[in-house]
C-alpha positions in Angstrom: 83.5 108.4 105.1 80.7 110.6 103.8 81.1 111.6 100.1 82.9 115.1 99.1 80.7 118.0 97.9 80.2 117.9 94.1 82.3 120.3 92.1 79.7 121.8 90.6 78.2 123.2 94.2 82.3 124.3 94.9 82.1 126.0 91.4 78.5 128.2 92.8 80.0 128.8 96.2 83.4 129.9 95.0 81.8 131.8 92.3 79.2 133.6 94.4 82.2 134.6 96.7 84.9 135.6 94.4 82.6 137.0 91.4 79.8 138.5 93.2 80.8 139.6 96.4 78.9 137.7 98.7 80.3 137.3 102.5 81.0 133.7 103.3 78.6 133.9 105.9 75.9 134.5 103.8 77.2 132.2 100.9 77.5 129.1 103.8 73.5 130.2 104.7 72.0 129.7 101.3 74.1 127.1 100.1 74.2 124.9 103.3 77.6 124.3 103.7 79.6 125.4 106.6 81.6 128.4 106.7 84.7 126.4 107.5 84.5 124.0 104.3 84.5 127.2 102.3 87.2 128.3 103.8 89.2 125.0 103.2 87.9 125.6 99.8 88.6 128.5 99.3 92.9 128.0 101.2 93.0 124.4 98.6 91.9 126.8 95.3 95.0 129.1 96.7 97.7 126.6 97.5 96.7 124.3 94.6 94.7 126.5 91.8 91.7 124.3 91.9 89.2 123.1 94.5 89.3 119.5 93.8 88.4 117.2 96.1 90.9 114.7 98.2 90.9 111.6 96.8 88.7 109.4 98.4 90.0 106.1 98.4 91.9 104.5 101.6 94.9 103.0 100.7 94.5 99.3 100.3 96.4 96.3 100.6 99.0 95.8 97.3 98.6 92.4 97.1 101.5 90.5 98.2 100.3 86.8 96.5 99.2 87.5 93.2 100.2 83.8 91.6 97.9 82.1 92.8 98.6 78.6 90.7 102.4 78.9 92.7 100.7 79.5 96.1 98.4 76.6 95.9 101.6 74.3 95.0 103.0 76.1 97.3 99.9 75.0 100.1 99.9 71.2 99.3 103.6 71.2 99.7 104.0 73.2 103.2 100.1 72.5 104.3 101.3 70.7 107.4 103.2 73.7 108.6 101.8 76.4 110.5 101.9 80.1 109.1 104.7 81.5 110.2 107.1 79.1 109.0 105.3 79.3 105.5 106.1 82.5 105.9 109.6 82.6 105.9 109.7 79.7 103.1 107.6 82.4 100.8 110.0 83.6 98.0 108.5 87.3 99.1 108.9 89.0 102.4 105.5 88.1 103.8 103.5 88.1 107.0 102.1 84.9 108.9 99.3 86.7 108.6 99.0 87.6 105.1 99.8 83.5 104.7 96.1 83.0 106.9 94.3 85.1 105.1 95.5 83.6 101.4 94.9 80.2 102.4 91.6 81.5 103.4 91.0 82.6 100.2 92.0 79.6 98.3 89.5 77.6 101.1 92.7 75.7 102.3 91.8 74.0 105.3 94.2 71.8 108.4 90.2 70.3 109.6 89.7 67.1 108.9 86.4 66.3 106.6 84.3 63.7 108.8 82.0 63.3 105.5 84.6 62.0 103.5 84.6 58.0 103.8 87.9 56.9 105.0 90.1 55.4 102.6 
């Protein structure tokens, strides 16, 4: 997603519209911005008192595990499971999926080690 127009660029468009009378038309010529965004700018400065920008952020994952210490333990004791059941033995409400992923992260692995001498 491309990054919003600066507020100080908003300010001189909105400014050159509202304070000095120029058409939008000309104002989205010699400021290179579409007539359209000034419109929206202009419709967001009405409904909301300011031109702000829209946050820019998507929102992201909250996180489900964050003790990471208990989900290890948690790991060695239900390692021979597959994710779904872990799942359901998670004190949280929790995907299978969201179980993959975190053992990912902690580098938890079902593959045996060939490297590792045989004990």
């Amino acid at each position: 997603m491309p990054a919003p127009y600066s507020y100080d660029l908003r300010q001189k468009v909105i400014d050159a519209i509202e304070l000095d009378g120029m058409p939008k038309t000309e104002a989205s010529q010699v400021f290179h911005v579409s007539r359209n965004t000034i419109n929206l700018w202009l419709q967001r400065k009405a409904q909301t008192g300011d031109f702000l920008p829209k946050p820019n952020h998507r929102p992201g994952n909250n996180h489900k595990i964050t003790d990471w210490q208990k989900f290890k333990a948690f790991a060695q004791e239900h390692g021979d499971q597959t994710s779904a059941p872990m799942a359901e033995l998670w004190d949280d409400d929790i995907s299978p999926r969201t179980i993959s992923r975190a053992l990912k992260k902690i580098g938890f692995t079902r593959k045996k080690n060939l490297r590792l001498p045989r004990t």
